[in-house]
C-alpha positions in Angstrom: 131.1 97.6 153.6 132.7 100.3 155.2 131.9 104.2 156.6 134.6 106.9 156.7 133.6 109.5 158.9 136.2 112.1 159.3 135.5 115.1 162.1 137.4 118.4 162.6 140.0 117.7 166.1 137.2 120.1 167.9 134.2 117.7 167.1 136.6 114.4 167.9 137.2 116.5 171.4 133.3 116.5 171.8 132.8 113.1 171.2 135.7 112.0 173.0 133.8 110.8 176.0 131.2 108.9 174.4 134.6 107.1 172.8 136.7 106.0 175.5 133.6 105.2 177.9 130.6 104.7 176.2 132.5 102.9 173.1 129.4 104.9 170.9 128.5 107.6 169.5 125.8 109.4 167.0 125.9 111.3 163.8 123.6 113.6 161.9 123.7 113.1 158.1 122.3 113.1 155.0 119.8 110.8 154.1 120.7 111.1 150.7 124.3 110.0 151.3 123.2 106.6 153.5 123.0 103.6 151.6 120.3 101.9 150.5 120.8 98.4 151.7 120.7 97.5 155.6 123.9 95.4 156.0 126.1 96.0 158.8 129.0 98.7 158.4 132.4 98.7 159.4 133.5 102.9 160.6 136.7 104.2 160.3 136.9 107.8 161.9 139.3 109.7 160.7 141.1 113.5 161.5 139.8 115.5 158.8 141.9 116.9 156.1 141.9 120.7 156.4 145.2 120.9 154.1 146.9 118.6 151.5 149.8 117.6 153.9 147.2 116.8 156.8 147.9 113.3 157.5 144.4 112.3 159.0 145.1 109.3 161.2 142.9 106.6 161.5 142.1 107.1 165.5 139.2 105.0 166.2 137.2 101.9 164.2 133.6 100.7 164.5 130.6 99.6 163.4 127.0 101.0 162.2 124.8 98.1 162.3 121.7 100.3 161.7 122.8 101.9 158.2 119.8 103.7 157.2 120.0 105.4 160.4 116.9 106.9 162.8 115.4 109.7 160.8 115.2 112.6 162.3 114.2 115.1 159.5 113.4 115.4 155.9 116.5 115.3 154.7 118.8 113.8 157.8 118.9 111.0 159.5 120.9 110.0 162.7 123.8 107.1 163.0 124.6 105.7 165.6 128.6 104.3 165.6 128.8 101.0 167.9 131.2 98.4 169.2 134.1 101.7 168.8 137.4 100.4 169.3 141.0 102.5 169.5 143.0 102.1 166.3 145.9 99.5 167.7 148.5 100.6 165.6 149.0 103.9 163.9 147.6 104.1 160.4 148.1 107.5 158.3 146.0 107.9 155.8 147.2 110.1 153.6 150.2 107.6 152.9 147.7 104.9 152.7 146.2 106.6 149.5 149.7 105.0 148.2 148.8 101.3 149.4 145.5 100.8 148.5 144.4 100.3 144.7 144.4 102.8 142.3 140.6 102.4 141.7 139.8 103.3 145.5 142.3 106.4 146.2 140.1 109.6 144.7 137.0 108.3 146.6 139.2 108.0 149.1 141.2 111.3 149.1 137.8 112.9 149.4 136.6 111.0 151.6 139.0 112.6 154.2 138.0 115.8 153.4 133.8 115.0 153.8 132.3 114.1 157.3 130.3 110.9 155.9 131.6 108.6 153.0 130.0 105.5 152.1 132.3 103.2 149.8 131.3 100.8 147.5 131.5 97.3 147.5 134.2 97.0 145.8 136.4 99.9 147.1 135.4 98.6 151.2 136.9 95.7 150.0 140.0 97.1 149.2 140.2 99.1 151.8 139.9 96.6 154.5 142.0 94.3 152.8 145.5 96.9 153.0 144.3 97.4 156.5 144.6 94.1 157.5 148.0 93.9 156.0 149.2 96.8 157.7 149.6 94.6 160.9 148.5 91.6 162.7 146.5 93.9 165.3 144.5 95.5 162.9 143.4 92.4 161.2 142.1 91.1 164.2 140.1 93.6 165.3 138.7 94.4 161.8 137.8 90.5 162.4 136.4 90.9 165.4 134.0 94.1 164.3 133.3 91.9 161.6 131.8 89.0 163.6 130.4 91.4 165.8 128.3 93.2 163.5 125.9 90.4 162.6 125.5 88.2 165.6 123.8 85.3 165.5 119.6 86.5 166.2 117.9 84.3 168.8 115.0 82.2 167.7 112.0 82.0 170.3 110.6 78.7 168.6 113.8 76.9 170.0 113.9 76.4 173.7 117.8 76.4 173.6 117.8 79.8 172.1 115.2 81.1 174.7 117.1 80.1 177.5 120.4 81.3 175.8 118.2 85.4 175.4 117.3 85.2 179.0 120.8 84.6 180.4 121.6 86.7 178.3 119.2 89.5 179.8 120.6 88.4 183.2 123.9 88.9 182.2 123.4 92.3 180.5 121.4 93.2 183.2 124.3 92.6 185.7 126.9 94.3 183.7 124.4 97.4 183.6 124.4 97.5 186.6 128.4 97.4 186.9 128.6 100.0 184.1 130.3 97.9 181.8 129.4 98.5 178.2 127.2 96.4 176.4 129.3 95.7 173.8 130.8 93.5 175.8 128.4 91.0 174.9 127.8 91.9 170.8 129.9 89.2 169.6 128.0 86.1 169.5 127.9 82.5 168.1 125.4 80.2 168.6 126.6 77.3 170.7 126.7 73.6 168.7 125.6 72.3 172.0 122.2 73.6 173.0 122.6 72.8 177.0 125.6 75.1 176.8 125.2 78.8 178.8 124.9 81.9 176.6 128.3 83.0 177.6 130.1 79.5 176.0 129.1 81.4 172.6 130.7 84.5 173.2 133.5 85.6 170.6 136.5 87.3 172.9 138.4 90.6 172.1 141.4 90.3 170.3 143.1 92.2 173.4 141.7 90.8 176.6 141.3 87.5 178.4 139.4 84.9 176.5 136.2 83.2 177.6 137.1 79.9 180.5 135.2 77.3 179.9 134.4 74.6 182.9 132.5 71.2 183.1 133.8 70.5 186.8 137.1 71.3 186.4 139.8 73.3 188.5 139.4 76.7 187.6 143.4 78.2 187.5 141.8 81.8 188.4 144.7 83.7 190.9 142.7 84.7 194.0 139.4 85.0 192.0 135.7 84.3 193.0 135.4 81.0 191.3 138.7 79.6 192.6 137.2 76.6 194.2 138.7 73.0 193.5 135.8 71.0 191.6 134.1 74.2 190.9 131.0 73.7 190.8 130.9 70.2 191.5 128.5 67.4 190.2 125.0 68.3 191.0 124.2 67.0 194.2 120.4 66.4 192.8 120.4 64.4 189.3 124.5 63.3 189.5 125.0 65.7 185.9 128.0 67.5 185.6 127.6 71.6 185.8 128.4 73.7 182.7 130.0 76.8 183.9 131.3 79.4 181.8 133.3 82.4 183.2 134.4 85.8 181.5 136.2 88.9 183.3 135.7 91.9 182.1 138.0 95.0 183.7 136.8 99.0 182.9 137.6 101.5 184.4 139.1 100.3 187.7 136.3 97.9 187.8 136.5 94.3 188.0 133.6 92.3 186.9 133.4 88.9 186.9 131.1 87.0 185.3 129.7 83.0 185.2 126.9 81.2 183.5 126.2 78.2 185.3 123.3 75.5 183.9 123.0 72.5 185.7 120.3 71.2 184.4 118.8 70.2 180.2 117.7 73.4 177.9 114.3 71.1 178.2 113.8 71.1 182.1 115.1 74.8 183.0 112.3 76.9 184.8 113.7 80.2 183.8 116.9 82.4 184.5 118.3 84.2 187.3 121.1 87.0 187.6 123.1 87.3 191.2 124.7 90.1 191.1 127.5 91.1 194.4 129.2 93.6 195.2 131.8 92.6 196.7 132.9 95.9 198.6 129.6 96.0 200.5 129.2 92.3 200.8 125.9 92.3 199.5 123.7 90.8 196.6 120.3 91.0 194.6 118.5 88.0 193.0 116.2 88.6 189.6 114.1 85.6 188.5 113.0 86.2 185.2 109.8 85.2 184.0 108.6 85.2 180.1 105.6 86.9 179.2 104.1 86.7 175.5 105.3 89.9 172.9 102.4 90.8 171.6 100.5 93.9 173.3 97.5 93.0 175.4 98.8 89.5 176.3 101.4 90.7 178.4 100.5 88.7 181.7 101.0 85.0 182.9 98.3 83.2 185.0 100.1 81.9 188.5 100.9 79.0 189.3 101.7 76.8 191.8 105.2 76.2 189.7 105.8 79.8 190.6 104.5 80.0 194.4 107.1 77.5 194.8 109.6 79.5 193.4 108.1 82.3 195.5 108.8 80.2 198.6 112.3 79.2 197.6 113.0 83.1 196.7 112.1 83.7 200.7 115.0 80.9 201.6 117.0 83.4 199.9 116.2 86.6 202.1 116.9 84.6 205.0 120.9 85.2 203.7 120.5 88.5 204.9 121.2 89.9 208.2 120.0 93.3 210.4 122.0 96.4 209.0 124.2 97.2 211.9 125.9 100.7 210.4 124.5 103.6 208.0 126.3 101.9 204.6 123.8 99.0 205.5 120.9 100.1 205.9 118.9 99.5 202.6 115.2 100.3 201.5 113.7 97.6 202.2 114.4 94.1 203.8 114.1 91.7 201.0 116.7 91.0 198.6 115.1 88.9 195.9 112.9 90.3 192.9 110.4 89.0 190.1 111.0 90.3 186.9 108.4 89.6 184.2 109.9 90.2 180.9 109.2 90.4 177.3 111.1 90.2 173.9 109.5 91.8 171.6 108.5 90.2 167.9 110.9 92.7 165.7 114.0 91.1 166.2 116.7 94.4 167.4 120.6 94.7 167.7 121.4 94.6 171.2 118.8 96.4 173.0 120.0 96.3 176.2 118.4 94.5 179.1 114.7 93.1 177.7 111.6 95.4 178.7 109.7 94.6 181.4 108.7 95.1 185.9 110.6 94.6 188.5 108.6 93.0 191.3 110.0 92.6 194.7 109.1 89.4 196.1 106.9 90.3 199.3 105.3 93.0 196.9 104.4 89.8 194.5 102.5 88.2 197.8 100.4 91.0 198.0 99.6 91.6 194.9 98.0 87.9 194.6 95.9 88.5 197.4 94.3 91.7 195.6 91.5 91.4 193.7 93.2 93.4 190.6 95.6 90.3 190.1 92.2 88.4 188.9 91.0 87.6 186.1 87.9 88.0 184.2 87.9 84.2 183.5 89.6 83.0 187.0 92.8 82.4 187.8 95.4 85.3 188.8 97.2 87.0 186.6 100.5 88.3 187.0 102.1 91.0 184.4 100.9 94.5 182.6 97.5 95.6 183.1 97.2 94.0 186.4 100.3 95.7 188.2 100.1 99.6 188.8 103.6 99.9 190.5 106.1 98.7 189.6 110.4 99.5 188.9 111.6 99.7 185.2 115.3 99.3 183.8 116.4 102.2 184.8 114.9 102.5 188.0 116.0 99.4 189.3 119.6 99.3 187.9 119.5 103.0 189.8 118.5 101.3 193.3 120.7 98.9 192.9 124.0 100.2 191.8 124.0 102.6 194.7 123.3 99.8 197.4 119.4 100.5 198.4 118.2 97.2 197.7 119.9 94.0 199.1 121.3 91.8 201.6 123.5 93.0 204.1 126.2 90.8 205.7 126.6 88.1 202.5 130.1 85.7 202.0 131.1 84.8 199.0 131.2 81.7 200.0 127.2 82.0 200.2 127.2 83.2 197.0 128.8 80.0 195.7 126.1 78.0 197.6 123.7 80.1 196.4 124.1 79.6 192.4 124.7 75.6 192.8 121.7 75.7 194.5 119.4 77.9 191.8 120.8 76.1 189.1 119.8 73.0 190.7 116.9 73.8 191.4 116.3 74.3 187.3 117.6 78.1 186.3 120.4 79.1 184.3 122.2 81.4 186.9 124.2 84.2 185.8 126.5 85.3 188.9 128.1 89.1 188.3 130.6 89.8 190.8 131.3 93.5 191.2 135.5 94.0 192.3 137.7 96.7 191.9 141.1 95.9 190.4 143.7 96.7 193.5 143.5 97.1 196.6 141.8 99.6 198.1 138.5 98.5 197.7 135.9 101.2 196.6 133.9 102.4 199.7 130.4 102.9 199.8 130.5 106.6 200.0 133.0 106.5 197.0 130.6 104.1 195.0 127.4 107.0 195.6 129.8 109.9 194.7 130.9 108.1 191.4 127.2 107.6 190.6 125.8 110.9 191.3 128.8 113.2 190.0 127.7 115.2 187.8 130.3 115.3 184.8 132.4 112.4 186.3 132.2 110.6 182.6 133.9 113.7 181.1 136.6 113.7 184.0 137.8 110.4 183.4 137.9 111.0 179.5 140.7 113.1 180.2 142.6 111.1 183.1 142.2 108.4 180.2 143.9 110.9 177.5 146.3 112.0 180.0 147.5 108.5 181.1 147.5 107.6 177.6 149.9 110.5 176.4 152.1 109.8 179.0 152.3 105.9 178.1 151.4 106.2 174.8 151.7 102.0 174.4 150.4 100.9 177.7 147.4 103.5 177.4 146.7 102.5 174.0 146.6 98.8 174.8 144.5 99.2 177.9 142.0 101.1 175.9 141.7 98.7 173.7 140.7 95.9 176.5 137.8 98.1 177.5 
């Protein structure tokens, strides 16, 4: 089913940020004009006919996957356009109106002339179908939108699928962090093989790098992180091979770099972990995740001694860190490693972004077990909401961390390495995120805080983007595209 949205080259100027770097943006509409059933929606948006010879391009392609919308009034309701994608090829529509059936074009002709059309069945049909034909670009990324719409939903009765929706949190979490979009991760398959990482069902962009998969193989990755020979190697532990699955992801003059690693059976893993570097400032952060139960009220785990020996192996990990020895170093506190007690809640949601839930640094855990507002009314201590005051959200810890106040000072990446065979050893499904830039030179610190504190810096690079793009109208457009 498909959404024509066609906007006015003022409103498309508005909007043009939330395009090129968010890849989303919202519309206000008509509740009247939404459509009844909740199926995913494939968006074209469109340069709005103001004339009869206006030859409204087709400039960007989506997908709605919330088609009823948010409402926000008695008669409108909000949509929210995801997964947006530049048009690879250029697409007129007005000469269009000649390809497509006869049955579709008045719909269509007025359709360019309103800000929201929904088309039927029958006409979205068509019109995707002369899309596709009009090259082999365009099909695959209607293709890709199309898989990416419905992804697969995880099922929390299966223990494969849990462990899959926390690496998955890790991952998202780290790419957060990296200010990669989340899209990046919307197109998903479940994996026929249930000890595989999250990141082995991914579905690649039709324009960028696909996944690389490893099971303790050479890695042929340039002068990348994971260039190691027998990376990882055979678990040192049980004599099972690793799974490792990598994906790079470049925005923005970013380089992130990503790898699932399980060493271990879906049956025996403990939990998952995110590491996330940044390579600039030699310097990581380790999130265990824990699961807490959905409901409201039940929110809390009791401790046990499985987790005060994770506690204690989480302390190994400080040790990584050395003394700041310059200003860029010095970070709030001394410990690198957090807790982070998470919960999935029942409704099952599109992409939701990193799973709610505290942030707990480690030597603030120890304390909190000594007080007597960790116990509970039965026995036992209790870990989770209504027995932790303090604690860091989403968004502030993502904050903290992205501008280098929390971690280790002083790390390798050969320690990193170390690090993940270790965890995933040791039972967790690591998810390493290695923040890079693309070329030399390597984005300072003092660069890194004024990028996340300028104010208006998004709407800045929109128009480097546009610039760069009109004066390399095929390399920018490509680029884009990768995003």
């Amino acid at each position: 089913m498909v959404y024509v949205v066609a906007l006015t080259g003022e409103e498309l100027d508005r909007i043009d940020t939330d395009l090129r770097i968010k890849q989303s943006f919202t519309k206000t509409v008509a509740v009247a004009s939404l459509p009844r059933d909740q199926s995913p929606r494939i968006t074209l948006l469109v340069t709005r006919a103001s004339a009869e010879n206006d030859q409204c391009p087709l400039l960007w392609l989506g997908v709605v996957r919330r088609p009823r919308g948010e409402k926000v009034a008695a008669v409108d309701a909000r949509i929210t356009v995801e997964l947006v994608r530049e048009c690879p090829v250029q697409v007129l529509m007005r000469p269009f109106l000649d390809e497509v059936p006869r049955r579709v074009r008045q719909t269509l002709v007025r359709a360019l002339s309103s800000e929201v059309t929904v088309l039927g069945e029958e006409e979205s049909e068509d019109v995707l179908e002369t899309l596709a034909g009009q090259h082999d670009l365009l099909r695959r990324t209607l293709d890709f939108l199309g898989q990416a719409a419905e992804p697969d939903p995880f099922d929390p009765r299966r223990a494969e699928d849990r462990s899959w929706q926390e690496q998955y949190d890790m991952t998202r979490l780290g790419l957060a962090i990296g200010n990669i979009p989340p899209s990046r991760l919307a197109a998903w398959r479940r994996p026929s093989d249930p000890n595989a990482p999250h990141l082995a069902g991914l579905i690649p962009e039709p324009f960028e790098q696909g996944l690389i998969e490893n099971d303790t193989r050479h890695i042929e990755f340039g002068a990348d992180v994971f260039t190691e020979a027998e990376w990882p190697p055979r678990s040192r532990t049980n004599g099972a091979s690793f799974r490792c699955d990598i994906q790079v992801f470049e925005h923005l003059g970013s380089r992130i770099e990503v790898a699932n690693i399980n060493a271990t059976p879906v049956e025996k893993r403990l939990g998952a972990d995110l590491i996330y570097y940044h390579e600039a400032t030699q310097s990581f952060i380790l999130v265990q995740a824990k699961r807490l139960p959905p409901a409201a009220g039940t929110r809390w785990m009791y401790v046990d001694d499985q987790l005060l020996g994770q506690l204690d192996r989480l302390d190994q990990v400080s040790a990584l860190s050395r003394s700041p020895q310059a200003p860029h170093e010095w970070r709030l506190g001394s410990d690198p490693c957090f807790v982070k007690l998470a919960y999935w809640p029942l409704e099952e949601t599109v992409d939701p972004g990193p799973a709610p839930g505290m942030y707990l640094p480690v030597p603030y855990v120890r304390l909190l077990l000594e007080d007597d507002a960790t116990q509970g009314p039965n026995g036992g201590t209790r870990l989770g909401y209504g027995y932790v005051d303090r604690y860091l959200g989403n968004t502030e810890f993502t904050a903290l961390v992205k501008n280098g106040l929390v971690g280790t000072v002083g790390t390798t990446l050969d320690e990193l390495r170390t690090l993940g065979i270790q965890r995933a050893e040791e039972g967790m499904s690591v998810s390493i995120v290695v923040d890079r830039a693309t070329a030399p030179p390597r984005e300072t610190v003092k660069e890194r805080h004024k990028r996340n504190h300028a104010r208006g810096y998004d709407k800045n690079l929109a128009t480097r983007m546009r610039r760069r793009q009109s004066r390399d109208p095929g390399t920018g457009q490509q680029s884009l595209f990768g995003l």
